[in-house]
C-alpha positions as semicolon CSV with decimal commas, in nm:
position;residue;x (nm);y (nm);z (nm)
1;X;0,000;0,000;0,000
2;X;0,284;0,199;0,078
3;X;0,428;0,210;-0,283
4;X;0,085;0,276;-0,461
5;X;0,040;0,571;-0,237
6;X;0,390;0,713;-0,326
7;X;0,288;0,623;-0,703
8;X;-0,023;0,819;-0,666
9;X;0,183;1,118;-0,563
10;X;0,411;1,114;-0,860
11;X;0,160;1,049;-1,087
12;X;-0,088;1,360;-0,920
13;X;0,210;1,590;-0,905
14;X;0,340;1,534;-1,260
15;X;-0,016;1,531;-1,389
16;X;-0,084;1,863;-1,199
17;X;0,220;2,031;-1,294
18;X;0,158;1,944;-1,662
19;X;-0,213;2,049;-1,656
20;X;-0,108;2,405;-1,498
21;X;0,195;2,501;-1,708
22;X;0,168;2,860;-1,830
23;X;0,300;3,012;-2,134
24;X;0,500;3,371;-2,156
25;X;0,434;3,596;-2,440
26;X;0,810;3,737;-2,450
27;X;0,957;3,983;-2,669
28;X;1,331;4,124;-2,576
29;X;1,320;4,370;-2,351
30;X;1,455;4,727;-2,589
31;X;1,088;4,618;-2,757
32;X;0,847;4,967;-2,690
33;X;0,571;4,760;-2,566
34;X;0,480;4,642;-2,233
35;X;0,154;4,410;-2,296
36;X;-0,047;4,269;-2,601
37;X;-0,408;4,130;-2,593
38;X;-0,464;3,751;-2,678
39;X;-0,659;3,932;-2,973
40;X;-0,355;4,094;-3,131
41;X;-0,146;3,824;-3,060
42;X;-0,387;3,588;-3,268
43;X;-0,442;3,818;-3,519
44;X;-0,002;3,861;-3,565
45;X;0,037;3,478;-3,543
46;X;-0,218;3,423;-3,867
47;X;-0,037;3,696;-4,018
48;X;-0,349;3,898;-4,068
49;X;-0,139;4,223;-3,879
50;X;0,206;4,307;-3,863
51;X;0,224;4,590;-3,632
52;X;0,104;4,689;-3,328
53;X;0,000;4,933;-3,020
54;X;0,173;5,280;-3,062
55;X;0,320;5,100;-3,468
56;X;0,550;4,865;-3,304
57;X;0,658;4,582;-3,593
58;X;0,681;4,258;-3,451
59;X;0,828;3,933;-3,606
60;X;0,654;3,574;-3,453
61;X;0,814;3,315;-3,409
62;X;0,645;2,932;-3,293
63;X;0,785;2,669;-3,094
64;X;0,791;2,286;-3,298
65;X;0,526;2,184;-3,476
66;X;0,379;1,886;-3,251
67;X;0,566;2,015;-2,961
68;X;0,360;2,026;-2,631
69;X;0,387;2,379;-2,594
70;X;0,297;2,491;-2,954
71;X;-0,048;2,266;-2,922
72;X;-0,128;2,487;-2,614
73;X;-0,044;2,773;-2,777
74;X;-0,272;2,680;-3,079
75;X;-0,500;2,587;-2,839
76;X;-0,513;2,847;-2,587
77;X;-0,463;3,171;-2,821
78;X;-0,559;3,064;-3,165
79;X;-0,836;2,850;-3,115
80;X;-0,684;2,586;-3,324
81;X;-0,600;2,239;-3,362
82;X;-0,296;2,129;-3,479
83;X;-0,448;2,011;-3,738
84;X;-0,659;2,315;-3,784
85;X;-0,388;2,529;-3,781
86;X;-0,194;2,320;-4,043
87;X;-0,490;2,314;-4,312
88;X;-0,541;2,727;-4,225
89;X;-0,135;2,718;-4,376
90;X;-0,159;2,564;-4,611
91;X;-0,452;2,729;-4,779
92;X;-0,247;3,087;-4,686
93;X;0,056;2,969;-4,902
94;X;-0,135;2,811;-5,159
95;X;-0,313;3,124;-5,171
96;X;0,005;3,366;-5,151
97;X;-0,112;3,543;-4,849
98;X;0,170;3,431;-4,601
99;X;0,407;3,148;-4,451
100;X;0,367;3,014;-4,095
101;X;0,618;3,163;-3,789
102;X;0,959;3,003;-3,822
103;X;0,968;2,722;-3,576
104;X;1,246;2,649;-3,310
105;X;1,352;2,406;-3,071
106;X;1,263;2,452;-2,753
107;X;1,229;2,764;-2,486
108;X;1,565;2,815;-2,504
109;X;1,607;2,845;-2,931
110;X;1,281;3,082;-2,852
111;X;1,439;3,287;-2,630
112;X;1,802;3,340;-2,761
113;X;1,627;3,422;-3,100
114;X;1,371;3,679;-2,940
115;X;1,717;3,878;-2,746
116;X;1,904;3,822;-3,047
117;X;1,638;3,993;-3,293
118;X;1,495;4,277;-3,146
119;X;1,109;4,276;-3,282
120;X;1,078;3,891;-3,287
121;X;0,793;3,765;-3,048
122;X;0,782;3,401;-2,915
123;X;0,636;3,218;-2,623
124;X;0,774;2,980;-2,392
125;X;0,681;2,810;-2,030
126;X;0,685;3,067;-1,767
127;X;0,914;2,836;-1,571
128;X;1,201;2,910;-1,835
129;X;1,133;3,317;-1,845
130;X;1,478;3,499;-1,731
131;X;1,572;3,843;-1,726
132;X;1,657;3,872;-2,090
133;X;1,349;3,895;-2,171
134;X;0,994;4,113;-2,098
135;X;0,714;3,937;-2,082
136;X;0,394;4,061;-2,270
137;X;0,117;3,807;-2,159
138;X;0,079;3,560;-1,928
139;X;-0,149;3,281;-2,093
140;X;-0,289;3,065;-1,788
């Protein structure tokens, strides 16, 4: 009994842990904006706006495709699928009105491209936010 109640634990804690995990908007820090709306940030990740509050030009970029963080970013802020976000793709470059974000890695290729292209806009977990970066939005 002893050992199934110590599994339980594990299991409930990872579980729990992996249920909660929040994402950070982040954006490097010299960027001259301090928040963005889940609205704007939807609208800049289907490529349907390129600038933002007060003209600021921002540059997306997406985690993997398939990667647990980029289906809860689909999820969460665009309202899509992954496959629902791969079909709306591939009907904007079949149509010539835009490519998807470049993907990366992990939080860490996401955040050492955001403070090494001022302008580029990313997300990661909040866990892995440092100081390099300003966070926009917090996406529970």
């Amino acid at each position: 009994m002893n050992n199934t109640f110590r599994t339980l634990i594990a299991f409930t804690a990872l579980f729990s842990s992996s249920v909660m995990a929040e994402l950070a908007v982040i954006v490097d820090p010299s960027v001259k904006l301090d928040t963005i709306t889940a609205e704007q940030l939807q609208r800049l990740y289907l490529h349907k706006a390129e600038r933002y509050p007060n003209g600021v030009e921002l540059r997306p970029i997406d985690q993997k495709s398939g990667s647990k963080r980029q289906r809860e970013f689909a999820d969460k802020v665009l309202g899509k699928s992954p496959t629902e976000l791969s079909k709306y793709w591939s009907r904007r470059m079949f149509s010539g009105k835009g490519h998807p974000p470049r993907q990366y890695g992990g939080d860490a290729e996401v955040i050492q491209e955001v403070t090494a292209t001022p302008g580029t806009i990313g997300y990661v977990d909040i866990e892995a936010v440092d100081d390099s970066v300003k966070v926009l939005l917090q996406v529970p």
